[in-house]
N, C-alpha and C positions, 0 to 999 in steps of 0.2 A: 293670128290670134292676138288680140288686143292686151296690155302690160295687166291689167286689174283683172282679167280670164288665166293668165298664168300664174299671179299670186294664189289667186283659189285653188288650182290645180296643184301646186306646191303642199300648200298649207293639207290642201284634203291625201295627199300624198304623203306627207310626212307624219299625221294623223292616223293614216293607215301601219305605215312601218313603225309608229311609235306600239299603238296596236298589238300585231306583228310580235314584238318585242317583248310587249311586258307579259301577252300569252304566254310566248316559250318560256320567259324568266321562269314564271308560276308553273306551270305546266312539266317541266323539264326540271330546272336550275335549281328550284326553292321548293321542289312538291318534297321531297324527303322530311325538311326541314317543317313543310308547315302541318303534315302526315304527322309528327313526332313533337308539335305543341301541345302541351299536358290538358288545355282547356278545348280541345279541339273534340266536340262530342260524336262527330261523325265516326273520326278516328276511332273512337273509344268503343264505340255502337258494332263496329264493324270488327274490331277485335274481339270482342265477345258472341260476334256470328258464328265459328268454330272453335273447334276442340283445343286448347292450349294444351303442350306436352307435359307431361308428368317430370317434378324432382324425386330421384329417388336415393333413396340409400340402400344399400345394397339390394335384392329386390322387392324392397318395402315403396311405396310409393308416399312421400310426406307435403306433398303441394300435388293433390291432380281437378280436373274441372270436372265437372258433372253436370249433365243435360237441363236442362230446367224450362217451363212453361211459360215464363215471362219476355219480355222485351232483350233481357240481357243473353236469353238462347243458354250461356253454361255459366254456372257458378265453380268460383273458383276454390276448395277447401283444404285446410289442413288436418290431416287424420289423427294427427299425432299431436295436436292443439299447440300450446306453447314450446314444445319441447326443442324445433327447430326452425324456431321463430328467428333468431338472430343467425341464421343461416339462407333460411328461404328468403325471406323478407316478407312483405307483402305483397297480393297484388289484387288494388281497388281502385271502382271505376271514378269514384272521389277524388283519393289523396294520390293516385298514382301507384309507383310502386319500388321497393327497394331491393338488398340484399342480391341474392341470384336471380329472383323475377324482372330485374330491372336489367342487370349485367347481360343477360341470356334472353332479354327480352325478347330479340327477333329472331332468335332461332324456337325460340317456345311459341311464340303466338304464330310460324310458317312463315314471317315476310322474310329471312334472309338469303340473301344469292345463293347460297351454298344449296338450300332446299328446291332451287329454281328446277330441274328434273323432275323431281319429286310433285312440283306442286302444277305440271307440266300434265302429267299422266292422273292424277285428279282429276283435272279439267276433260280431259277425254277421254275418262275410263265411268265421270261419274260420281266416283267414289267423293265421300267427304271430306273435308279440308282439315288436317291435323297438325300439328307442331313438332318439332322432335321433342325427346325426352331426353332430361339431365343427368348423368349420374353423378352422385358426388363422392369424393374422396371420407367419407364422414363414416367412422365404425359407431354400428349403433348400441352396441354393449357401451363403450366409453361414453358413448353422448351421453346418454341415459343412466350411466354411474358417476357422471361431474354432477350432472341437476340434479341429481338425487343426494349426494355428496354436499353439493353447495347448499343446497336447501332454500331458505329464503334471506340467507345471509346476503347482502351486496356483495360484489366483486363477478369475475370472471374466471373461467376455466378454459384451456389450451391446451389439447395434446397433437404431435406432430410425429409421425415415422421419421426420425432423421437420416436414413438411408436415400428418401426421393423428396422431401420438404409437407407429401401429404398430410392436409388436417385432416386428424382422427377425430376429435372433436373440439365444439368451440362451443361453450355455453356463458352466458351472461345473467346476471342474478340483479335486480329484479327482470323479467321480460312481459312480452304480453301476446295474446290468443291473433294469431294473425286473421280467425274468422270472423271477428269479429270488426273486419275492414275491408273484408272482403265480401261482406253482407249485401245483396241486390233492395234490401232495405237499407235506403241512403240517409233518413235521419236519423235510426237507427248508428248507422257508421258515424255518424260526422258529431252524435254524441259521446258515440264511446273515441274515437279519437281526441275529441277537447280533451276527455277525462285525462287519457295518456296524455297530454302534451301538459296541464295543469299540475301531474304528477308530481310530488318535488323530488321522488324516488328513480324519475327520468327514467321508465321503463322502455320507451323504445331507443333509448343511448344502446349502441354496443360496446360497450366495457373491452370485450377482445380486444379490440382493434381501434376505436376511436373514443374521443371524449379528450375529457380535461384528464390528462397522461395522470399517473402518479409516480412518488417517487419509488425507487424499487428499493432503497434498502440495501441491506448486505448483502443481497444478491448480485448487487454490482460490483463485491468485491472478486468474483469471479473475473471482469474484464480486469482489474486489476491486477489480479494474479497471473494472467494469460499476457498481460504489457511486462513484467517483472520477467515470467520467463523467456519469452523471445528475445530479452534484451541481452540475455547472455548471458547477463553478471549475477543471476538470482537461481537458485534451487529450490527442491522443495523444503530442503535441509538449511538455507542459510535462516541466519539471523536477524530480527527485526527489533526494534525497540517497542515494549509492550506494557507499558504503564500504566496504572491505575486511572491515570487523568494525564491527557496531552493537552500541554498549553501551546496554545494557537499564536505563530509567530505573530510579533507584534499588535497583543492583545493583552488584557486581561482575563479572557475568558480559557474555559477548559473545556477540550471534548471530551467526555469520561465511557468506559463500556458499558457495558447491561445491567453489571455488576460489579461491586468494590473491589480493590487490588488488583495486582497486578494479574498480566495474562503466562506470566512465569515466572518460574527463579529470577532474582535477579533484575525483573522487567525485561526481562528479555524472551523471545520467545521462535520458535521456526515458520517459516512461510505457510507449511502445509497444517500447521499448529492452531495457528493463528485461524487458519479457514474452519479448522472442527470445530472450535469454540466459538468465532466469530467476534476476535476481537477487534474492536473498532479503534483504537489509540496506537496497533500493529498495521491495519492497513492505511488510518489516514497518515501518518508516518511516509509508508511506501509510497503514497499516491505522492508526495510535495518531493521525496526523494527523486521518482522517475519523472516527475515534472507536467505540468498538464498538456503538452502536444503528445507525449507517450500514448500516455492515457487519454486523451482525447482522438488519437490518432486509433488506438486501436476499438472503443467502443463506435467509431467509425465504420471501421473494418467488420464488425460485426453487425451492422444496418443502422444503429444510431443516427437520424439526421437523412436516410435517406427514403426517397418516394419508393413504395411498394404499393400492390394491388393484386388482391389473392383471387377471386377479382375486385374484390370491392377495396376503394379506396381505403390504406391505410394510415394513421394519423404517426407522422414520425416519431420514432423516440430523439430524447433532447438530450446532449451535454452542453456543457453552459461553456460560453467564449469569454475571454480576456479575465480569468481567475485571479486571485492574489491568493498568499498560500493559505492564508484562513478557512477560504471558500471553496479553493483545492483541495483541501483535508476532508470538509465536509460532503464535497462531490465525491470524494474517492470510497463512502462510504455507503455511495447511493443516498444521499442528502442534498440539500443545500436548494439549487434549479434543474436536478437532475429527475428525467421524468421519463416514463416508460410504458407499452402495453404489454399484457402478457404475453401476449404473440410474439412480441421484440427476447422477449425475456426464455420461453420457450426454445426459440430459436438461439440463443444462446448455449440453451443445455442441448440443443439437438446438432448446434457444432460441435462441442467438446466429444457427443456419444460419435459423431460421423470420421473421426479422426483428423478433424481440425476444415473438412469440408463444411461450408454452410449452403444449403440448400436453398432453392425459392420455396416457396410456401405458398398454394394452391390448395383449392378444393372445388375442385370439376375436373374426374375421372375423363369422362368423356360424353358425348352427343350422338343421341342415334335417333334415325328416319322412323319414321311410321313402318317402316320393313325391319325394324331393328340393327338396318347398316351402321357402321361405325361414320360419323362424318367431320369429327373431329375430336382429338383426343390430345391427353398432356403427358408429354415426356418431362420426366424428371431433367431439373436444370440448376448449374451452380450458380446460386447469386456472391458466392465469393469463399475468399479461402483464407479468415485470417489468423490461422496460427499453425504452427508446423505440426507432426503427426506425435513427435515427441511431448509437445505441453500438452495437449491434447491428451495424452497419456498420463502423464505426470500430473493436472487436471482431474480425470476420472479417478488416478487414486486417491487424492484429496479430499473428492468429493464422495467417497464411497466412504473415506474417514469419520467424517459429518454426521452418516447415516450411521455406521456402524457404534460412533462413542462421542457424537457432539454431542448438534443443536437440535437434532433429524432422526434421532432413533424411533419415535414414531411413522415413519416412513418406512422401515423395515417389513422388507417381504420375507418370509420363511421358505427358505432355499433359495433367494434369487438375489444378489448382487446389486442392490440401488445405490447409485450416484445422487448425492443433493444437494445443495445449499437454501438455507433458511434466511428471512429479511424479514425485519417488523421497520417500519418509516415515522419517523415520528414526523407529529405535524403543530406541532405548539401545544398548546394550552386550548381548551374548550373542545376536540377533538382525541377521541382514541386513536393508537395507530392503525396503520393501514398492513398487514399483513401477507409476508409472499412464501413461496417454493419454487421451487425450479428444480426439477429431476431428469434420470433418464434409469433404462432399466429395459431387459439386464444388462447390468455395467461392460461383464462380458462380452458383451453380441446384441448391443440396443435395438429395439425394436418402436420404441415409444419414449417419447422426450414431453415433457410437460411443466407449465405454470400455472402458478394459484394466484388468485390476487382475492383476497376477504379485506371489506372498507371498516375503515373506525371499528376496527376490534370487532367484528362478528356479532355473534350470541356469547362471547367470554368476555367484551369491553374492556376495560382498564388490562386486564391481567394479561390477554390477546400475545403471542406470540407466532413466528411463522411455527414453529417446530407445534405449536400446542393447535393450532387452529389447520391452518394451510397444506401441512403436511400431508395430516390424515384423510383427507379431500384426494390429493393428488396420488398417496398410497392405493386408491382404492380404483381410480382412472387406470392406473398400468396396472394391476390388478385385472381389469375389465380386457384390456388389448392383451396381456399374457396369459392367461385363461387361465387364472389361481382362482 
């Protein structure tokens, strides 16, 4: 065979294994990846060929598909319209899809390994092609007593079992009708989506869990209190300095409380004191005394700054690095760059109710086959432990103080024991504050831990406080999970 007959042969050879090669890449390597492009219509076509599994809440069914005579075979709806919008998500053949429809994706729509039996005896029994079904962790008196509670105020609701980290509920104010994006009428969708996206009210944001954090307020002086007693040196009984107006080391300026005078005799005032009434010139004080790694170290301890995912991605909460004590004053009273989501804040109160255990925080009970088998489920897990069993204690009766002759008496359940702390955040000028709570209940034997977060002062504006607004909101959530 002649030199220029074995180049061909080369060349048509290596042509073939290049071939060869880029098949299997596509075919093998990258089919998941290119199965799971969002613009990929085939994908999209063939996902809508069967039954996608029901979300449900307990056994209400709040995301299921239904048969339909068009191209797309099932429509996907929510029965319960907006009410578990920022829990389901959505899921349309358009924008995609979020929340649990996304997280849960391939077990709802049948592609995941786990279903591979399941989707085995389909094939040769016949039968039609289904998904499993989600259960979530979500009590539906609570969900349904936050939105109702929250109204059309901005902000979000949070309540969590602090015993296993389960969300009870999680609502977000403003929200929007997930059926109307999951509509098989596409111009239809992709009208009413600009609308959401144009919103300036940002109704598909979840507030729970992501967004531009806010700051929490006095509710932060919880961790601060929780760094004070671990440190050893602090009781509920010791003394703080509680003055009308603290001037800010090397400043002119003053941070003053809510109200004129002092927060006692004296200016002087007790740790557990200080938290009833929620005086701010006694905690920023503490916070510059115990130093900002204290207190930086323990709202750490308590998930500040780290990655979570309930499943769905959650947006950290923030304490701010390299302070000087001005800034440390203002941080220590939930001010300054300090910033939070309910969820973070929830979880706070649902350490103190667990005896200083902090829980992970989910909401997917578990997954079942078209046979209704169990085929994964979620054990309760510690995401960490940061305070002993004793602050923890000394904590709950502080905050049952709040409740019983603070800031929080509105919060008061008749015969039940609640734990609270109240935050209003100021934000300058041109803005009301942002208002919070943070409870648990019964203080006793907690069952249910919860925060409020209402934006620029609610339906009360200027006057807006956590005790007058937020309170009564989250009274009415543990209310819903304790069957008063």
């Amino acid at each position: 065979m002649n030199a220029p007959i074995r180049r061909l042969g080369m060349v048509i050879a290596a042509m073939f294994c290049a071939l060869l090669i880029s098949t299997t890449l596509i075919q093998f390597v990258q089919a998941r990846s290119l199965d799971d492009r969002p613009g990929n219509r085939r994908t999209l076509l063939a996902s809508y060929s069967k039954e996608r599994g029901s979300i449900l809440v307990g056994g209400t069914a709040v995301a299921v598909s239904k048969r339909t005579d068009d191209q797309f075979k099932w429509l996907r709806t929510y029965p319960q319209g907006s009410l578990y919008a920022d829990v389901t998500g959505y899921f349309s053949f358009t924008y995609g899809s979020t929340g649990i429809e996304r997280s849960y994706d391939n077990l709802l729509n049948g592609s995941s390994d786990k279903l591979f039996y399941r989707r085995l005896t389909e094939i040769l029994t016949g039968q039609s092609a289904q998904g499993a079904s989600v259960q979530l962790t979500i009590n539906a008196k609570a969900q349904e007593a936050a939105a109702k509670a929250l109204g059309n105020q901005r902000g979000a609701v949070v309540a969590l079992d602090p015993k296993t980290g389960a969300i009870l509920a999680m609502v977000t104010s403003p929200t929007y009708n997930p059926n109307l994006l999951a509509s098989h009428n596409l111009d239809k969708v992709q009208s009413s989506y600009t609308a959401l996206l144009k919103d300036p009210a940002q109704p598909l944001l979840n507030r729970a869990i992501n967004g531009n954090l806010s700051p929490p307020g006095s509710t932060f002086k919880l961790i601060d209190a929780a760094a004070a007693l671990e440190s050893g040196k602090y009781t509920e009984n010791s003394e703080l300095p509680g003055p009308a107006r603290l001037r800010l080391p090397g400043t002119d300026n003053y941070l003053p409380n809510d109200w004129p005078g002092n927060c006692g005799p004296g200016g002087k005032v007790t740790l557990k004191r200080a938290l009833t009434i929620s005086c701010n010139t006694a905690y920023a004080s503490l916070g510059m005394e115990l130093g900002q790694d204290a207190v930086r170290s323990m709202a750490t301890k308590f998930g500040f700054g780290q990655p979570l995912s309930i499943p769905m991605s959650v947006t950290p909460s923030v304490f701010p690095g390299s302070l000087n004590k001005p800034e440390l004053a203002q941080s220590s009273i939930g001010q300054f760059d300090v910033r939070a989501s309910p969820l973070q804040m929830a979880m706070v109160s649902a350490t103190i109710a667990n005896g200083g255990k902090e829980m992970t925080p989910y909401l997917v009970q578990s997954v079942r086959d078209g046979n209704l088998d169990v085929i994964e489920s979620t054990d309760p897990k510690t995401f960490s432990t940061p305070i002993s069993k004793s602050t923890a204690d000394s904590l709950t009766d502080m905050m049952e103080s709040v409740v019983t002759q603070g800031t929080a008496t509105t919060a008061a359940i008749p015969g039940i024991k609640v734990a609270g702390k109240t935050g209003t955040a100021q934000h300058g000028k041109g803005r009301n504050a942002d208002v919070w709570f943070t409870a648990f209940a019964p203080a006793d034997n907690p069952t249910v831990a919860v925060a409020v977060l209402v934006e620029n002062g609610g339906t009360v504006g200027q006057e807006a406080t956590g005790g007058l607004v937020a309170a009564p909101i989250a009274k009415q959530v543990m209310e819903a999970v304790i069957g008063k």
